[in-house]
C-alpha positions as CSV (number, residue, x, y, z in Angstrom):
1,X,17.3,42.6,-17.3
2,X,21.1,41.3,-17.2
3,X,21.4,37.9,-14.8
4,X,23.9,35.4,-13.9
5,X,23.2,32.8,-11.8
6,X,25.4,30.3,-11.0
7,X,24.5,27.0,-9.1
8,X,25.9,23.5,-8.2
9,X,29.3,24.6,-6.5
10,X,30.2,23.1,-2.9
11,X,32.4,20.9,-0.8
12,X,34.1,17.4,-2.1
13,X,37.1,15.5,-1.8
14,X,40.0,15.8,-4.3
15,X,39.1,12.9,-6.9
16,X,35.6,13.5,-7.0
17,X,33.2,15.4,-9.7
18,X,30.7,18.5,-9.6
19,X,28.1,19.9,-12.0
20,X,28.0,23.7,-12.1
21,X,25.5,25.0,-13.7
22,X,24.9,29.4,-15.1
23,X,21.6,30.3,-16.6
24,X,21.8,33.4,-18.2
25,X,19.4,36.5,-19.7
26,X,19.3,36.3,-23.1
27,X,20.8,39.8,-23.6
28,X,24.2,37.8,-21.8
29,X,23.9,34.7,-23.9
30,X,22.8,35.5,-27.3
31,X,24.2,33.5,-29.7
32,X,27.8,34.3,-28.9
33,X,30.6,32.4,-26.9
34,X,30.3,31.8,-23.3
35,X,32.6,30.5,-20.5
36,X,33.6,29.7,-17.2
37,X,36.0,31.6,-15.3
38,X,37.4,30.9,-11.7
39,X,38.8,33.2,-8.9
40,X,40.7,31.8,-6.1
41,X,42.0,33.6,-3.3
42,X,44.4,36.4,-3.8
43,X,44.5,35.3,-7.4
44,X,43.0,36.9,-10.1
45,X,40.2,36.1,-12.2
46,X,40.8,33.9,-14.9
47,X,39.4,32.0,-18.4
48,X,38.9,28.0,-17.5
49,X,36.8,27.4,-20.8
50,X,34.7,28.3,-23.5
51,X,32.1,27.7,-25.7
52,X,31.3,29.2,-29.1
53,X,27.7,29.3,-30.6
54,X,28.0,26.5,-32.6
55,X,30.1,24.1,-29.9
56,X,33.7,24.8,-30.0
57,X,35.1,24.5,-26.8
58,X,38.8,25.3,-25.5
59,X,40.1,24.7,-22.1
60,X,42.8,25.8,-20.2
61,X,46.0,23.2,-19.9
62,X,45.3,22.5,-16.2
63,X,41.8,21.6,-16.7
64,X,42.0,19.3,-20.0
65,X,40.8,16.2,-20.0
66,X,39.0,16.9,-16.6
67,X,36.8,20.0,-17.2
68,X,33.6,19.8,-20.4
69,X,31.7,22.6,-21.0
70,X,28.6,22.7,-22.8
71,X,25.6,24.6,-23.4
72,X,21.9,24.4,-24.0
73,X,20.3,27.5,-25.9
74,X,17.2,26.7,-25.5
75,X,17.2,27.1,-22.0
76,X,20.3,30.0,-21.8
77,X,22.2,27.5,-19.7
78,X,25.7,26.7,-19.7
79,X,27.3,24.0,-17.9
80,X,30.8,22.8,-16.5
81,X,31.2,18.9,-15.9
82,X,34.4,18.9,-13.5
83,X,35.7,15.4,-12.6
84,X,39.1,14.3,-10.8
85,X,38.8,17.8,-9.3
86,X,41.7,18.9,-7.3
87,X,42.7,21.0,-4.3
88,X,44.1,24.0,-7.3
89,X,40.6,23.7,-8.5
90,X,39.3,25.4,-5.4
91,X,37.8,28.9,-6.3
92,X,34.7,30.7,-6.8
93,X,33.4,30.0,-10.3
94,X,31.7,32.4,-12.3
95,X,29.9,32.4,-15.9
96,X,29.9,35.3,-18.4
97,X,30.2,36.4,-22.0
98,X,33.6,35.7,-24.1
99,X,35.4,38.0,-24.2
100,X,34.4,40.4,-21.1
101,X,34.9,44.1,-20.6
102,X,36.1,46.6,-17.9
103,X,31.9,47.0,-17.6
104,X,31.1,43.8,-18.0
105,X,28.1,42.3,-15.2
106,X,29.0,39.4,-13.3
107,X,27.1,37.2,-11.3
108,X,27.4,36.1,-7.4
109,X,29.6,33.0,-8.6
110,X,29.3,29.5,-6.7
111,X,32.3,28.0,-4.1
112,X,33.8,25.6,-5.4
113,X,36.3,23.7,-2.3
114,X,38.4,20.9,-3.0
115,X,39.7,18.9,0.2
116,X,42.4,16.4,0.1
């Protein structure tokens, strides 16, 4: 069965940190790259960062030194550690296979809000 779940989004203040968290089926995670993508309003969908199977990470400029991504395959779990979030970083944040396809499944996503 394909899954998605995404957890640990919510309100806070521009400056502070969330955890998100995805766990996955293992049919999703397998031993390929993962990522985080965000969708803010009336913007579309894009690639924050990745994670290959064996650690490699890339981020998006905006989110450099902010954003860390890891994952834990023992548990089909991949992480985002956002700090110094800002009010741009406000958008519903979604995991999912890298790359993804017109067919692709995605999860529910969790809210991410960023007040000043």
């Amino acid at each position: 069965q394909v899954q998605l779940v995404e957890s640990g989004g919510g309100l806070v203040q521009a400056g502070g940190s969330l955890r998100l968290s995805c766990v996955a089926s293992r049919i999703l995670f397998g031993n390929g790259a993962m990522g985080w993508y965000r969708q803010a309003p009336r913007k579309q969908r894009e690639l924050v960062a990745t994670i290959g199977s064996s650690g490699g990470t890339t981020y998006i400029d905006s989110v450099k030194g902010r954003f860390i991504i890891s994952r834990d395959n023992a548990k089909n779990t991949v992480y985002l550690q956002m700090n110094s979030l800002k009010q741009e970083d406000t958008a519903v944040y979604y995991c999912n296979m890298v790359p993804t396809y017109a067919w692709t499944y995605w999860g529910q996503g969790t809210q991410v809000t960023v007040s000043s």
